[in-house]
C-alpha positions, -999 to 999 in steps of 0.1 A, spaced: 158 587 -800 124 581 -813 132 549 -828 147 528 -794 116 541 -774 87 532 -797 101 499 -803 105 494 -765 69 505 -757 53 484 -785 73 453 -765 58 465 -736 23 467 -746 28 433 -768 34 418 -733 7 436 -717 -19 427 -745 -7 389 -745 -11 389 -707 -48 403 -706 -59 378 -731 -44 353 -715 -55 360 -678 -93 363 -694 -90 331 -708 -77 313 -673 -112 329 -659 -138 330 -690 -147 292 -686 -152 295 -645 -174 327 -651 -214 325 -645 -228 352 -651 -236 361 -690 -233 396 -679 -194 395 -665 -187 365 -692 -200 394 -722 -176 422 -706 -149 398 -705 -155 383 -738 -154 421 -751 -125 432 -740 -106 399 -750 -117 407 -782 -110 445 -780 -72 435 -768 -71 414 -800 -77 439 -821 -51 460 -808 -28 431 -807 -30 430 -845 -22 469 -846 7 463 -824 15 429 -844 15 453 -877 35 481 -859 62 458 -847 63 442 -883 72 477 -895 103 481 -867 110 440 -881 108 433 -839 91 399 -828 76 418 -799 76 409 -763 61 376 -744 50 386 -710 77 379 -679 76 338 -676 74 346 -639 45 370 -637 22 346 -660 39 317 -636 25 339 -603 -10 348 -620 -22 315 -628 -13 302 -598 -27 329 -577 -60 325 -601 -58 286 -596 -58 294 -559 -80 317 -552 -104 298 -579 -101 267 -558 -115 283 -529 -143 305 -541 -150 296 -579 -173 325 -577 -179 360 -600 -170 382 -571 -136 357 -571 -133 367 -612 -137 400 -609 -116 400 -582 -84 390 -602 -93 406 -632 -97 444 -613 -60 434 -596 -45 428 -628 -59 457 -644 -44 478 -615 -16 460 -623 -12 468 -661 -30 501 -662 0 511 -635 27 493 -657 18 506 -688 13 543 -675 54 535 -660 68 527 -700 47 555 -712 68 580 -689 101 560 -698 96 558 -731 84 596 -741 103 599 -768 81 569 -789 60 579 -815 29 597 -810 11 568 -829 27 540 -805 16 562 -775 -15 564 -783 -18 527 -791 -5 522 -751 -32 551 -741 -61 528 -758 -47 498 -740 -46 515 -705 -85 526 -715 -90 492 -719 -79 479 -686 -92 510 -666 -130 504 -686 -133 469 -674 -118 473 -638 -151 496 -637 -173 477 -659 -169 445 -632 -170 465 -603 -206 453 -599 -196 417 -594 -172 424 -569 
């Protein structure tokens, strides 16, 4: 069942993509240093790119896509708001960021498994996305 499983992963990394760019921008504006704020600015840009891949992809399936869970954007802002509040530093950044990273790099490995019946293009589309998350968890280690 090809069909099902590639739809379900491109929902899957539509939410995943939509969430990176999003938790980026709730930390961009509070970061200092131009080194961290040129990773972070990179890899928003790199998930918009594949946003518009997965955006084209989707179109093809005629799928809207995914929004991440209301909850899970709900708990990350506020646990950014918090921690932010307390220590509005880089370390505190690239704190958040390398936890959601973590985060999605082990989510999105979990769909792949489910969802091995998906296209190889759609799989490799996930596989780019998990690069992405695993790159800047190591890029920002030095601000940690």
């Amino acid at each position: 069942m090809i069909e099902p499983d590639t739809i379900k992963l491109l929902r899957e990394c539509d939410a995943g993509v939509k969430m990176g760019v999003s938790s980026i921008d709730d930390v961009l504006k509070y970061t200092k240093s131009e080194g961290l704020k040129n990773y972070l600015t990179e890899c928003k840009r790199e998930h918009e790119v594949l946003d518009r891949e997965i955006q084209e992809q989707l179109d093809r399936y005629h799928d809207d896509g995914k929004n991440p869970n209301p909850i899970a954007k709900s708990m990350s802002w506020m646990k950014t708001n918090m921690k932010l509040g307390m220590d509005m530093s880089d370390g505190t950044i690239a704190d958040l960021m390398t936890d959601g990273c973590n985060m999605g790099v082990k989510s999105l490995n979990r769909y792949l498994n489910q969802y091995e019946a998906a296209e190889e293009r759609t799989k490799d589309i996930a596989k780019r996305l998990i690069h992405l998350e695993e790159k800047l968890a190591t890029d920002i280690r030095g601000y940690l």
